[in-house]
N, CA, C and O of each residue as an XYZ file, in Angstrom:
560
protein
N      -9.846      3.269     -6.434
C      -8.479      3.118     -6.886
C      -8.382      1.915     -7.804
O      -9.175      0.989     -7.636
N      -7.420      1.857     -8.813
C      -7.322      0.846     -9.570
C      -5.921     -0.145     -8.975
O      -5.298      0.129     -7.949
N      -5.736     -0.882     -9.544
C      -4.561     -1.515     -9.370
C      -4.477     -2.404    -10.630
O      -5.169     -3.340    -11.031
N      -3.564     -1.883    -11.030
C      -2.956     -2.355    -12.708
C      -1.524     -2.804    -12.718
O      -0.876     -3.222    -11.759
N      -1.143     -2.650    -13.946
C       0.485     -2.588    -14.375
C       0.454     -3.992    -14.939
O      -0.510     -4.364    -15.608
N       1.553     -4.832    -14.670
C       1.970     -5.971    -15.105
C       1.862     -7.336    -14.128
O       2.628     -8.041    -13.470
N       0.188     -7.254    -14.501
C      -0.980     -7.911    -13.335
C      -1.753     -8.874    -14.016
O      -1.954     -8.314    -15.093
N      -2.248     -9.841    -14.059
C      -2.883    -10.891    -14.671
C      -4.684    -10.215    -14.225
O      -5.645    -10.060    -14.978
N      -4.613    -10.060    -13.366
C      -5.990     -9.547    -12.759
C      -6.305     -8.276    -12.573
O      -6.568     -8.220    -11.371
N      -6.458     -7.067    -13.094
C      -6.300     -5.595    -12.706
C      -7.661     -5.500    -12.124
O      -8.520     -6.267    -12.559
N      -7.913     -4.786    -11.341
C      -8.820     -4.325    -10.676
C      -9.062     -3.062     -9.846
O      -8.205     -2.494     -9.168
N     -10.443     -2.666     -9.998
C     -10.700     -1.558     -9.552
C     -11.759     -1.362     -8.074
O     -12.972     -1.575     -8.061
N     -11.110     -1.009     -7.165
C     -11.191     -1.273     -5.777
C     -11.824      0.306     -5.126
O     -11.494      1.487     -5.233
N     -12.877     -0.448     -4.431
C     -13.283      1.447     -2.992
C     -12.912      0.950     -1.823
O     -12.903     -0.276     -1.709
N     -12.641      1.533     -1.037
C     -12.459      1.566      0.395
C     -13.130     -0.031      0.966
O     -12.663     -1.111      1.327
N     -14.247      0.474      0.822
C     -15.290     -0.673      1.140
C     -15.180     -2.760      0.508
O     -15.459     -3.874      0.952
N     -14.444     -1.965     -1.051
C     -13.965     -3.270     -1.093
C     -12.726     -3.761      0.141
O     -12.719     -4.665      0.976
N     -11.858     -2.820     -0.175
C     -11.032     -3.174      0.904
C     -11.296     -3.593      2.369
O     -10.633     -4.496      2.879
N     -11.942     -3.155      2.820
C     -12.473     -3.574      4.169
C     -13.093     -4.707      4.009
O     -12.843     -5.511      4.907
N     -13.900     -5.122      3.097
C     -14.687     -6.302      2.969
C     -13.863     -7.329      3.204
O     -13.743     -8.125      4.135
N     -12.912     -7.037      1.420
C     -12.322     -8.577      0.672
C     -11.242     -9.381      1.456
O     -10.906    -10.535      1.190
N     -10.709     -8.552      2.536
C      -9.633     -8.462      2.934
C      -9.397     -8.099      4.553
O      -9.800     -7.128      5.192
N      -8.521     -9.345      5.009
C      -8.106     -8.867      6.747
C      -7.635     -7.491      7.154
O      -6.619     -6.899      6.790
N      -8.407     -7.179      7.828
C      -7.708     -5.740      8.139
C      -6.820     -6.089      9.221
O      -6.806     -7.123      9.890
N      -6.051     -5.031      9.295
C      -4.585     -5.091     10.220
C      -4.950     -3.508     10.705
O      -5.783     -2.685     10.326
N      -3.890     -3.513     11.743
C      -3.860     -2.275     12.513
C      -2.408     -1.770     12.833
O      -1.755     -2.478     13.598
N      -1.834     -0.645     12.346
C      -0.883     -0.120     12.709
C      -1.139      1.202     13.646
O      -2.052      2.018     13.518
N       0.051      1.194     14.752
C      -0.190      2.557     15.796
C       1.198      3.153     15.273
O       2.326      2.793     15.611
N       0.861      4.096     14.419
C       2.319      5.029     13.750
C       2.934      6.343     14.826
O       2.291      7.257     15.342
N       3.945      6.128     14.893
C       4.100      7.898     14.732
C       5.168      8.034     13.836
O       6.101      7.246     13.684
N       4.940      9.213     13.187
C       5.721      9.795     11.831
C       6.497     11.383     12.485
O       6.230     12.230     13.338
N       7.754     11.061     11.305
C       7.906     12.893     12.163
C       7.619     14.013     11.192
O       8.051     13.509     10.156
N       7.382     14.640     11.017
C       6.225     15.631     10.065
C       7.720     16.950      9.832
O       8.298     17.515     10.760
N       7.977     17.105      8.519
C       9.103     17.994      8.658
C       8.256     19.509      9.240
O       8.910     20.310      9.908
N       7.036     19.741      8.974
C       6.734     21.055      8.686
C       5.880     20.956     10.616
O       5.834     21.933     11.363
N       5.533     20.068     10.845
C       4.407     20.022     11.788
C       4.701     18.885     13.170
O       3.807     18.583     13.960
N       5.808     18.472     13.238
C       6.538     17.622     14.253
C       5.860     16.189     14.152
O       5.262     15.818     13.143
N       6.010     15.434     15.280
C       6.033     13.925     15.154
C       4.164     14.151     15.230
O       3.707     15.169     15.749
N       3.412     13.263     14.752
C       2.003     12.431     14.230
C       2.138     11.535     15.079
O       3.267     11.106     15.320
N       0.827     10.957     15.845
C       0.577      9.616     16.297
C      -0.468      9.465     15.567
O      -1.163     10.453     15.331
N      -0.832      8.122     15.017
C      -1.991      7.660     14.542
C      -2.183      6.434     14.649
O      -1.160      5.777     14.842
N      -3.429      5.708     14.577
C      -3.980      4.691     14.295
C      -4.367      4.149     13.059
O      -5.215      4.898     12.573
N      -4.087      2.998     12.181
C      -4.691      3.050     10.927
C      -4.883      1.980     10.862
O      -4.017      1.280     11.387
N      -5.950      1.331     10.278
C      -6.344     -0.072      9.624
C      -6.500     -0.649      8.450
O      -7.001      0.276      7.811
N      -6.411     -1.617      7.662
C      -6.834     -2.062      6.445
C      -5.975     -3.248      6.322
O      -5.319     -3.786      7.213
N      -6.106     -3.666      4.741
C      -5.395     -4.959      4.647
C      -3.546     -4.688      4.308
O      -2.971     -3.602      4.384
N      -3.103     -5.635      4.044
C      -1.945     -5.381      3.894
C      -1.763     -4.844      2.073
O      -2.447     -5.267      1.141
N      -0.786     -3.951      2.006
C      -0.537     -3.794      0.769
C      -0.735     -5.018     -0.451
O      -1.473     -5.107     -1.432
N       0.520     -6.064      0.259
C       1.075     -7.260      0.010
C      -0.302     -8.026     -0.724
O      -0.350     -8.405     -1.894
N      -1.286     -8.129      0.199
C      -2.304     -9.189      0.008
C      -2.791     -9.050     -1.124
O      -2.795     -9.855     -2.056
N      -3.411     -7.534     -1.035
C      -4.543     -7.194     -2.522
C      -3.387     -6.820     -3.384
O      -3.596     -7.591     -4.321
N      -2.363     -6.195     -3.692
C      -1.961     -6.638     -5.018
C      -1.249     -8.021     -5.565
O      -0.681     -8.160     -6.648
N      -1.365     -8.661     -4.893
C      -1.103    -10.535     -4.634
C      -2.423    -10.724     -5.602
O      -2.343    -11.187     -6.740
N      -3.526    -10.340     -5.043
C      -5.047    -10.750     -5.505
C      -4.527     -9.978     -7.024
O      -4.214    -10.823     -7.863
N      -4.450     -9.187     -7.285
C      -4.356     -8.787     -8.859
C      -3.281     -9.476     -9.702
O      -2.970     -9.036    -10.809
N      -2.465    -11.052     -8.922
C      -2.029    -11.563    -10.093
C      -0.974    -11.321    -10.621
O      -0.734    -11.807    -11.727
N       0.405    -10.092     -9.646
C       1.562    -10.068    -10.796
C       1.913    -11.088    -11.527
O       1.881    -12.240    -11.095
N       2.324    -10.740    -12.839
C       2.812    -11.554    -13.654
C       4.306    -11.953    -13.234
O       5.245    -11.732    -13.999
N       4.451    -12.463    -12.164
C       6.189    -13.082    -11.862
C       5.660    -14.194    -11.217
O       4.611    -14.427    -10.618
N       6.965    -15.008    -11.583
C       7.051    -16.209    -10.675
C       6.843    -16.428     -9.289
O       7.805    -15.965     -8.676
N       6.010    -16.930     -8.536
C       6.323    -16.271     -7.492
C       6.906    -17.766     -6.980
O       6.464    -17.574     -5.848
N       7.303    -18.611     -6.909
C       8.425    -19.365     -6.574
C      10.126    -18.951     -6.773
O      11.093    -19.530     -6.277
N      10.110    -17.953     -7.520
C      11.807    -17.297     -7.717
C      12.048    -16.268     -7.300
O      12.127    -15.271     -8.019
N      12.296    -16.259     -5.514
C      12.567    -14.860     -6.271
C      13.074    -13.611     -6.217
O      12.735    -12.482     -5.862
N      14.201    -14.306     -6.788
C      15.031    -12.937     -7.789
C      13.915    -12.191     -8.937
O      13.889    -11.011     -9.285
N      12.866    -13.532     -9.453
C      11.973    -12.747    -10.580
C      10.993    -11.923     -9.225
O      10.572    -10.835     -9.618
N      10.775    -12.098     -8.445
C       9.877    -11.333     -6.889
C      10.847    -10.099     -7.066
O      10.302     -9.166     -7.655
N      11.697     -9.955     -6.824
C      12.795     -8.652     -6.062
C      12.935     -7.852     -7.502
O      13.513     -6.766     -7.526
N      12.488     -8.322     -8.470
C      13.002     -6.974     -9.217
C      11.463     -6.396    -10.102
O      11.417     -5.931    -11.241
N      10.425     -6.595     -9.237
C       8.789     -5.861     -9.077
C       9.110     -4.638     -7.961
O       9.635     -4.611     -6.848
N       8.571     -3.747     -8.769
C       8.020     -2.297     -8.124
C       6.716     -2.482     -7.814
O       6.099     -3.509     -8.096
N       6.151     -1.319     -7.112
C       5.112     -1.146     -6.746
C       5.016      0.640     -6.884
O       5.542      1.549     -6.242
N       4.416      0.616     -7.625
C       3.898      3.023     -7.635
C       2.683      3.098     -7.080
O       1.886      2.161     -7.134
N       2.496      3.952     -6.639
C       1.514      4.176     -5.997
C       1.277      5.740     -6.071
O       2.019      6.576     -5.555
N      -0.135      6.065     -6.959
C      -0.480      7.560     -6.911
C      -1.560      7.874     -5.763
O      -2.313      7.142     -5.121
N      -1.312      9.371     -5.765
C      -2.641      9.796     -4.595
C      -3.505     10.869     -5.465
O      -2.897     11.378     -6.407
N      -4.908     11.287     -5.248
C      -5.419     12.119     -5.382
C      -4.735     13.917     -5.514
O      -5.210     14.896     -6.088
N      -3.934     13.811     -5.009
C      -3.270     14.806     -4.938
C      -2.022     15.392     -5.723
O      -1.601     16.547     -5.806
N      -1.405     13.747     -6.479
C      -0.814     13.955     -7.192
C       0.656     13.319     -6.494
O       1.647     13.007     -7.155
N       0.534     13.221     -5.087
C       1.678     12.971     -4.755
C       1.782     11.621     -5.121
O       0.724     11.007     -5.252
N       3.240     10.813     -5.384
C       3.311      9.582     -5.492
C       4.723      8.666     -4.882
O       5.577      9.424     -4.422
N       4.962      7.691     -4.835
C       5.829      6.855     -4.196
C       5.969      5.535     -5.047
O       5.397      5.109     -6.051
N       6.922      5.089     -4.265
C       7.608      3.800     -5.187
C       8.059      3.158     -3.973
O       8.661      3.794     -3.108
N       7.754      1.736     -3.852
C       7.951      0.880     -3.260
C       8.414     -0.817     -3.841
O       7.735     -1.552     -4.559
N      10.065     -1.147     -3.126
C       9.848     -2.600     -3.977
C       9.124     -3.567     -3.113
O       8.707     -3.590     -1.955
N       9.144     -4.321     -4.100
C       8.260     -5.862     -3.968
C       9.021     -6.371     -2.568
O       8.592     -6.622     -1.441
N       9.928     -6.395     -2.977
C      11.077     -7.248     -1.635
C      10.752     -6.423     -0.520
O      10.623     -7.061      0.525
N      10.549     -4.958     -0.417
C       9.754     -4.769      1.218
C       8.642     -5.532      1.605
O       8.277     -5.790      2.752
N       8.275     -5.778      0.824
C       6.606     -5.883      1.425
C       6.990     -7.869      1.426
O       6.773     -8.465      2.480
N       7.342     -8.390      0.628
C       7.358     -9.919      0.336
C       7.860    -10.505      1.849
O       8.787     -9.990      2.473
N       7.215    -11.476      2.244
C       7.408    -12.447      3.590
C       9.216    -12.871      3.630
O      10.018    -12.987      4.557
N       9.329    -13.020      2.067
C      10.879    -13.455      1.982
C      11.947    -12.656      2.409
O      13.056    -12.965      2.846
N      11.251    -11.238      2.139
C      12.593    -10.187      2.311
C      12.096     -9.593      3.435
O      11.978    -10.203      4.498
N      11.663     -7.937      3.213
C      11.531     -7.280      3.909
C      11.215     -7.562      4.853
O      11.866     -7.572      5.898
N       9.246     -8.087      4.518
C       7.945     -8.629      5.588
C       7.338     -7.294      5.824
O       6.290     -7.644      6.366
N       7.300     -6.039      5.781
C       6.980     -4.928      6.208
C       5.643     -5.165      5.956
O       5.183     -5.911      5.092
N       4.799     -4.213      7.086
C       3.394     -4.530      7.170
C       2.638     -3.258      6.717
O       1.804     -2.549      7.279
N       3.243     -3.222      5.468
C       2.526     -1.744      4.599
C       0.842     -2.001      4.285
O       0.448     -3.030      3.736
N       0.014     -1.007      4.680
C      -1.491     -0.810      4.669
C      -1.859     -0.207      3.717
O      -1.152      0.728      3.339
N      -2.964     -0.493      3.066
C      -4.148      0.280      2.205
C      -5.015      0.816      3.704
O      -5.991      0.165      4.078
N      -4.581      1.956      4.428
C      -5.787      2.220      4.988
C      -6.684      2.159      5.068
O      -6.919      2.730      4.003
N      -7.659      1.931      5.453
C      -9.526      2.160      5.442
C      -9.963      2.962      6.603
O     -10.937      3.710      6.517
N      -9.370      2.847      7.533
C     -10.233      3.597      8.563
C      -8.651      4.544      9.351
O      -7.654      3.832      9.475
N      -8.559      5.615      9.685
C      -7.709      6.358     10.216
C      -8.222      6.984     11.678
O      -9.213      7.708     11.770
N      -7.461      6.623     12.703
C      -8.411      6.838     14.027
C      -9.441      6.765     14.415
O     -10.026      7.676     15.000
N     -10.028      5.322     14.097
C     -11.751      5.155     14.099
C     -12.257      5.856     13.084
O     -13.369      6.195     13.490
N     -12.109      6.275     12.011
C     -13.055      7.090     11.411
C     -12.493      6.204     10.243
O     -11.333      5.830     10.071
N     -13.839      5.914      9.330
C     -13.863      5.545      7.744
C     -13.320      6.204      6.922
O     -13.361      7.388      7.257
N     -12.680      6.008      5.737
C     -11.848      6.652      4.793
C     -12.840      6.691      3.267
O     -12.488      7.006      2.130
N     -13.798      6.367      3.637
C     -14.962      6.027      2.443
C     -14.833      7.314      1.799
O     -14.627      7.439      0.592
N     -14.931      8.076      2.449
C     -15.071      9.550      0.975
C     -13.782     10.262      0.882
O     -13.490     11.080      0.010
N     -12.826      9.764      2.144
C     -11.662     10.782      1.577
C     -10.644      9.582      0.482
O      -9.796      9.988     -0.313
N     -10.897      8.486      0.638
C     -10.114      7.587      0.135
C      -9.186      6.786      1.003
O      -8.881      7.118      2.149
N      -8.790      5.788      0.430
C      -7.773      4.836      1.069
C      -6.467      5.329      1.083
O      -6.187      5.986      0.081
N      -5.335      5.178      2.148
C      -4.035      6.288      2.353
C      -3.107      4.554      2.727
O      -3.505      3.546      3.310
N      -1.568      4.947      1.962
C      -0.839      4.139      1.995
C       0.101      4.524      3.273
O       0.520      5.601      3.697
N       0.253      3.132      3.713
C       0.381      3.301      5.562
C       1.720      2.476      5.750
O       1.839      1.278      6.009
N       2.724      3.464      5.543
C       4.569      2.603      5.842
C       4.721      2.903      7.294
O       4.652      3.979      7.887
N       4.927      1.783      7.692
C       4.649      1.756      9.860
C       6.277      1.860      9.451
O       7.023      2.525     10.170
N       6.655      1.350      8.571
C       8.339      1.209      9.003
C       8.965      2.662      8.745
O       9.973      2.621      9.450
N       8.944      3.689      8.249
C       9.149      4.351      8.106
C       9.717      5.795      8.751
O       9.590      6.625      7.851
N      10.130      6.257      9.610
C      10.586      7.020     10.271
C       9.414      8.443      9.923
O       8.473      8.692     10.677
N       9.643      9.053      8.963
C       8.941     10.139      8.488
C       7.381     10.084      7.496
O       6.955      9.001      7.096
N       6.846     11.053      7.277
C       5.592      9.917      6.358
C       5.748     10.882      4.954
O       4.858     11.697      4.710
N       6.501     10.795      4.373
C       6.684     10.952      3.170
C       6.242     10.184      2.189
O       5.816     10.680      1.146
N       6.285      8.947      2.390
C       5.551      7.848      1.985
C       3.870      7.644      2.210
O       3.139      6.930      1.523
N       3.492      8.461      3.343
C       1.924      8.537      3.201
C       1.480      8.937      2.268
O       1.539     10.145      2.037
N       0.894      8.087      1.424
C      -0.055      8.672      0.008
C      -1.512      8.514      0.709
O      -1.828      7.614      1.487
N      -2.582      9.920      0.125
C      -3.273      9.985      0.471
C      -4.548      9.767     -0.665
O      -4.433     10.064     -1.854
N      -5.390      9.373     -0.243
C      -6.661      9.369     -1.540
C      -6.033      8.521     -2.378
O      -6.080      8.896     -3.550
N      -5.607      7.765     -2.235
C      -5.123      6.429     -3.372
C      -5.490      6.288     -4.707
O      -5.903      5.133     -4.807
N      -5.559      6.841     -5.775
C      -5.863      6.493     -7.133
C      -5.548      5.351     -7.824
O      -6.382      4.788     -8.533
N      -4.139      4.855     -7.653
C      -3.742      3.974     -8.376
C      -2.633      3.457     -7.635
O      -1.787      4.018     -6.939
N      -2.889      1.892     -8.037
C      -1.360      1.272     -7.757
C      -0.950      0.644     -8.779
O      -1.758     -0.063     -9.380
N       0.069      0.719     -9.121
C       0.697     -0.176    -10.326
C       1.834     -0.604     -9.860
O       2.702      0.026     -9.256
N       1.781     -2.127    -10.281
C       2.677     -3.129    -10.262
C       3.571     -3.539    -11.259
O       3.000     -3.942    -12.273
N       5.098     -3.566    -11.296
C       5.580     -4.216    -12.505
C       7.264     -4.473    -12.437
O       7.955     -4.144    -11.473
N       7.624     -4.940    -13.312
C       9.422     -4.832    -12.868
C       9.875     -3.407    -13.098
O       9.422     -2.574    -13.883
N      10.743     -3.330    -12.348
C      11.882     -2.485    -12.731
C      12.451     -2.540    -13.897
O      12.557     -1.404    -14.361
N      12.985     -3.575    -14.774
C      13.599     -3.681    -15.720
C      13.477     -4.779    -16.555
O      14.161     -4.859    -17.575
């Protein structure tokens, strides 16, 4: 997966980086599945927050009003995609403990890819799977 946009540092990341570069965390989800009822899962990796921190947005990060008006997109292998702001994930606002997966119920994500992991979330609509890209940037 890459992680670009309006980033001082863009970078291009595997699973494995992730697990390395970065604290993994652990969320115990359950989601409610419109088609297939409620999911329990286990998932690990670092926080969203951290590694695109490491790529450098270009905002202030002492202000921030210039913090709260950064997006975050996020594509999957599949095509599906999501949008997340900065202010969820930032210690200041939200704090939400959104994941780059790496490992999903004990098992490695090395060949299927890294899956974006919203614990806060009620439903997992927001699960992106096979992670291609994240891009960072303002809204406006």
């Amino acid at each position: 997966m890459t992680v670009l946009g309006n980033v001082g540092r863009p970078a291009t990341l595997t699973v494995g980086d992730l697990r390395s570069g970065w604290e993994q965390h652990r969320a115990d989800v359950i989601f409610d599945c419109a088609t297939s009822g409620p999911r329990k899962h286990r998932f690990e990796g670092p926080l969203l927050r951290e590694v695109a921190l490491a790529a450098q947005p270009l905002f202030d990060t002492r202000r921030r009003k210039d913090r709260s008006r950064f997006v975050l997109a996020v594509s999957g292998g599949d095509g599906h995609r999501t949008v997340l702001a900065w202010a969820e994930i930032d210690a200041d606002f939200g704090d939400a403990p959104v994941l780059l997966a790496t490992r999903l119920d004990g098992q490695d994500l090395d060949t299927a890819g890294s899956q974006l992991v919203v614990p806060v979330d009620r439903c997992g609509a927001r699960y992106v799977s096979a992670i291609t890209r994240v891009w960072v940037g303002p809204l406006c």
